[in-house]
C-alpha positions as CSV (number, residue, x, y, z in Angstrom):
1,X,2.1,7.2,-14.3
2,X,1.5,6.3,-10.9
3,X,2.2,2.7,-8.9
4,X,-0.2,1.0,-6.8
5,X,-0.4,-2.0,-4.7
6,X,-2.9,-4.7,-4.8
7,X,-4.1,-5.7,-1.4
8,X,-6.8,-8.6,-0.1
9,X,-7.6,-10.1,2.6
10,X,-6.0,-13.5,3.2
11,X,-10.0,-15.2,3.6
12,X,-10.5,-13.6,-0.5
13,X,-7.3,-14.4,-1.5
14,X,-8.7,-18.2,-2.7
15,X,-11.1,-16.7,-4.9
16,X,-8.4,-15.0,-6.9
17,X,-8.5,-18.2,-9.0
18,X,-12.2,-19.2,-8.7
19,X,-12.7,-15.8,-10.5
20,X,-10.4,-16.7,-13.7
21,X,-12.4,-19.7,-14.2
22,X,-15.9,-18.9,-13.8
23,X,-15.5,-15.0,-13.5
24,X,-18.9,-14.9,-10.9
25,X,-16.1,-13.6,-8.5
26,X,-14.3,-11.2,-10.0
27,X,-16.8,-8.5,-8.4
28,X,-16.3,-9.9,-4.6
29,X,-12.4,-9.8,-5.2
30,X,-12.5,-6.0,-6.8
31,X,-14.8,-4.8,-4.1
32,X,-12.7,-6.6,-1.1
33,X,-9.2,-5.6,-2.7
34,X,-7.8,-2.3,-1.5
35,X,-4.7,-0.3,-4.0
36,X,-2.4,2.0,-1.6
37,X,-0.4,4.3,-4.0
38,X,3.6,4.7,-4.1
39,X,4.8,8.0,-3.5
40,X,3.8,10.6,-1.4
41,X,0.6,11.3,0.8
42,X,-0.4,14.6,1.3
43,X,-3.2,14.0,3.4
44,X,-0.7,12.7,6.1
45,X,1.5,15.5,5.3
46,X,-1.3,18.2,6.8
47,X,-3.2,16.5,8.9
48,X,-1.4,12.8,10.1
49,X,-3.4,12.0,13.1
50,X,-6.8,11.9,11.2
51,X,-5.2,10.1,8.6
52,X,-3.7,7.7,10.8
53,X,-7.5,7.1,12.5
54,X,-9.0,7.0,9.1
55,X,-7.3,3.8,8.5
56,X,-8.0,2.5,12.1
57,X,-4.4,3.0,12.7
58,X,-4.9,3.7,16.4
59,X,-1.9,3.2,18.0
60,X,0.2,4.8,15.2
61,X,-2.4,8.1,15.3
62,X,-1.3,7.7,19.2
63,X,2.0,7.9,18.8
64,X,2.3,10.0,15.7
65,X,0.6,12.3,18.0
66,X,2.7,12.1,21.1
67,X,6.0,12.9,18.8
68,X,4.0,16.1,17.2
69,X,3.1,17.3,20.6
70,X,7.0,16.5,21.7
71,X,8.4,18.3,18.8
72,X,5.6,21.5,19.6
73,X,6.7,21.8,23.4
74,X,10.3,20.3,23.7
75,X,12.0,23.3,21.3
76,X,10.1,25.8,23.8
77,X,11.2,24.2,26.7
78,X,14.8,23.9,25.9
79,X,14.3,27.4,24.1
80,X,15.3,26.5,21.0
81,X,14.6,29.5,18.4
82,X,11.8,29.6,16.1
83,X,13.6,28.6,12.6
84,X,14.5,25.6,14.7
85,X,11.3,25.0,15.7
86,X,9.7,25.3,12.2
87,X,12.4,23.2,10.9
88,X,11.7,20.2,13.2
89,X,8.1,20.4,12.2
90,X,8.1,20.8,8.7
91,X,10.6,17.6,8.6
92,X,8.2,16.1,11.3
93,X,5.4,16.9,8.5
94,X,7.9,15.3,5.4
95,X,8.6,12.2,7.2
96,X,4.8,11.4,7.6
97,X,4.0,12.0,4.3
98,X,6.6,10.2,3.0
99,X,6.5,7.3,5.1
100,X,2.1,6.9,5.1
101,X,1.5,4.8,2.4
102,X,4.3,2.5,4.0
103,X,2.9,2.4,7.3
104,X,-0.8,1.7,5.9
105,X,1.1,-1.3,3.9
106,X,2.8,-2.8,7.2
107,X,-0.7,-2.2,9.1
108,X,-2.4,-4.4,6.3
109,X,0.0,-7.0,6.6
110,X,-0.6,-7.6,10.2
111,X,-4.2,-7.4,9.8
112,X,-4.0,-10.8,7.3
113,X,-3.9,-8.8,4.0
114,X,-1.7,-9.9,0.8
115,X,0.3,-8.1,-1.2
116,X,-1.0,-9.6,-4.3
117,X,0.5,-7.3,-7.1
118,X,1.4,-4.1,-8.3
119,X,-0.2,-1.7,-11.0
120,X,0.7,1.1,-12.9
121,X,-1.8,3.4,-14.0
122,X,-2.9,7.1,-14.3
123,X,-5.3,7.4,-11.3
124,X,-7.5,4.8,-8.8
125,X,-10.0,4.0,-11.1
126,X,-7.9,2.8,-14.0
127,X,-5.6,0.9,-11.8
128,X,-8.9,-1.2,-10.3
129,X,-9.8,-1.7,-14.3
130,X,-6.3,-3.0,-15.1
131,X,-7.0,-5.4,-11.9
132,X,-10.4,-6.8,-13.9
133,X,-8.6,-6.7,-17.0
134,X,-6.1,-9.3,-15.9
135,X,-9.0,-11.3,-13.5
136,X,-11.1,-11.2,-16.7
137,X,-8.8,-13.1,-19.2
138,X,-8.1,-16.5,-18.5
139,X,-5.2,-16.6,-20.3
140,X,-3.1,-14.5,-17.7
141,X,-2.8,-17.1,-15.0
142,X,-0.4,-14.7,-12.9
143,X,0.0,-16.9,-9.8
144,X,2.2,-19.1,-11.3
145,X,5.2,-20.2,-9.6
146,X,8.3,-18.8,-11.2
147,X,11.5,-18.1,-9.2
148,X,13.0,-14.7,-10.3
149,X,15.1,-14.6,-7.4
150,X,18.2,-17.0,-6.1
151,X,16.5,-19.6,-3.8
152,X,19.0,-18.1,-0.6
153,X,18.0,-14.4,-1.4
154,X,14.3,-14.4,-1.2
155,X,12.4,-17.3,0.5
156,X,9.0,-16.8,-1.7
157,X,8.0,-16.9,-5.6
158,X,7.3,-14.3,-7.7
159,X,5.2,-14.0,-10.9
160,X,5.3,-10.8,-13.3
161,X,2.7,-11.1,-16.0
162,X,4.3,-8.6,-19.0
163,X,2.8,-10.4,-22.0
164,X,-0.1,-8.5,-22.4
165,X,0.0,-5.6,-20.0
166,X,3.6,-4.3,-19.1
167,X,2.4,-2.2,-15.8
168,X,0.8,-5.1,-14.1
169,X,3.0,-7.4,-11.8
170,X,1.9,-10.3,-9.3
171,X,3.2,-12.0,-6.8
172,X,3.0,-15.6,-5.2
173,X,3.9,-15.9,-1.9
């Protein structure tokens, strides 16, 4: 099973709980919400710069770039040997596609999205139908405020809905 993160857009995020009631928005939230899997991205693994410029990440496919082309010249200029050289590239390579998904989270943050919840599910497409599942029933009001955490060790609220689906969690921040 494989964990995905529920994005919107801070201007949607109001009609999270128009669509419970009337459910004539629960189409305009799916198609403006965005789910970045967990774990790691091997698109960025092969070919980071175009991934970073696919998701208009432009000064991170800028720098991104800059430390690849450091790490291509700076062994042959200090003449390091070519195990070396592999070495720092292949780790270059790890790091981006470990770290992607992260980045593309922090880059949605500053562009005004929330983190609304997480979902566990096979692939994309059944993660996006657990999403409607939960926005369908009325029953599962997940943004209610319920402290999970000490008041001094997190400053926001979170909501996990397990009563009818345990890989769906929400948050209210």
């Amino acid at each position: 099973m494989r964990y995905f993160t529920i994005h919107l857009p801070k201007i949607i995020e109001h009609r999270l709980t128009e669509a419970q009631s009337n459910k004539t928005n629960i189409q305009q939230v799916l198609d403006s919400s965005k789910l970045v899997r967990e774990g790691f991205n091997w698109e960025a693994f092969f070919f980071v710069t175009f991934w970073a410029l696919r998701h208009r990440f432009w000064l991170g496919a800028l720098g991104l770039t800059a430390v690849f082309t450091l790490l291509i010249y700076l062994p042959l200029i200090f003449g390091l040997d070519v195990g070396a050289h592999i070495i720092l590239l292949v780790g270059f390579a790890f790091f981006c596609g470990f770290n992607a998904n992260d980045l593309y989270r922090i880059a949605l943050r500053k562009r005004d999205w929330k983190l609304v919840g997480i979902v566990g599910a096979k692939n994309m497409e059944q993660a996006y139908l657990r999403f409607e599942r939960v926005l369908i029933h009325t029953e599962n009001t997940f943004l209610k405020p319920t402290h999970s955490f000490p008041d001094n060790f997190r400053d926001g609220r979170i909501s996990v809905d397990s009563s009818t689906n345990p890989n769906l969690w929400f948050f209210d921040n």
